[in-house]
C-alpha positions as CSV (number, residue, x, y, z in Angstrom):
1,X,18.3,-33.7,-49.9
2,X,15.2,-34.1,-47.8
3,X,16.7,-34.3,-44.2
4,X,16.7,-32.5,-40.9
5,X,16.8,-28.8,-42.5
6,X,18.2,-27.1,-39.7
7,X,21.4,-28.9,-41.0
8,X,21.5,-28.9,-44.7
9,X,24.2,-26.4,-44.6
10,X,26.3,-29.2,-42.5
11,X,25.4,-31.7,-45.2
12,X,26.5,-29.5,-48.0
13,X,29.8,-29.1,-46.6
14,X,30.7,-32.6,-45.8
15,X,29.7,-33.5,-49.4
16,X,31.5,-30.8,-51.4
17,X,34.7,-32.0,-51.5
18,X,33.1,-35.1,-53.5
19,X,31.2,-33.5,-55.9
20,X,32.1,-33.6,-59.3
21,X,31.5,-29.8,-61.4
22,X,28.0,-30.2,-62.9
23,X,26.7,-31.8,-59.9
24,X,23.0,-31.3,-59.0
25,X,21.7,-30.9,-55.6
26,X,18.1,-31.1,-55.1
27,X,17.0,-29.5,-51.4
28,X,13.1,-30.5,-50.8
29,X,10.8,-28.1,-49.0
30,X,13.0,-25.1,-49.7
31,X,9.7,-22.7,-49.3
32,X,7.7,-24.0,-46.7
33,X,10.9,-25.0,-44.5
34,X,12.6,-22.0,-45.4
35,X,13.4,-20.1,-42.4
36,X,14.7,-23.3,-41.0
37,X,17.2,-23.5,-44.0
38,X,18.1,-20.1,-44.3
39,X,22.0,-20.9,-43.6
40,X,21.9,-23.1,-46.2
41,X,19.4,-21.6,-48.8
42,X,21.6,-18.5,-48.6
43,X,24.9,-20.5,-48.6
44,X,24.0,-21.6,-52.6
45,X,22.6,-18.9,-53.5
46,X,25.3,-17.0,-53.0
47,X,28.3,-18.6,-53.6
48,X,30.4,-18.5,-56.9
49,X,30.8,-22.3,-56.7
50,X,26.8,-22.6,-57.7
51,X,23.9,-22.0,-59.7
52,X,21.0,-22.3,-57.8
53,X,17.0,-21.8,-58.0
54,X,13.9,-22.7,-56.4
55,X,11.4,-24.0,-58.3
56,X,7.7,-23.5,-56.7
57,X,6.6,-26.4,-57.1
58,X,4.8,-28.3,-53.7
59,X,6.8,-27.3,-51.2
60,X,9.5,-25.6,-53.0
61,X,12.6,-27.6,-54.2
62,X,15.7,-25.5,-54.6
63,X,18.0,-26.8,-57.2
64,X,21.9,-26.1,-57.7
65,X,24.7,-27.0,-59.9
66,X,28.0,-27.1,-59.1
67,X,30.2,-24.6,-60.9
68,X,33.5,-25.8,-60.1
């Protein structure tokens, strides 16, 4: 995703229902936008459905595999 962060979270929900397991989502700018994605930043990292890090690279790209 590279969109308006303020509503990844949105975007992440209206998605999830078509997501197969073992699907990757890619969120762009996750460290230098991260206050503006916190919702959503803590949203995958904390829920059971996926496995999610951020990778430093640019401006931070968080990564996340669906579980189930």
């Amino acid at each position: 995703m590279d969109a308006d962060k303020s509503n990844y979270l949105n975007y992440i929900k209206q998605i999830e229902p078509f997501l197969n397991k073992e699907a990757i989502i890619i969120s762009d700018n996750a460290i230098d936008f991260a206050e503006l994605m916190k919702d959503y930043l803590n949203y995958v990292k904390s829920n059971e459905k996926y496995y999610s890090y951020l990778i430093p690279l640019d401006n931070g790209l968080m990564v996340s595999v669906k579980l189930r």
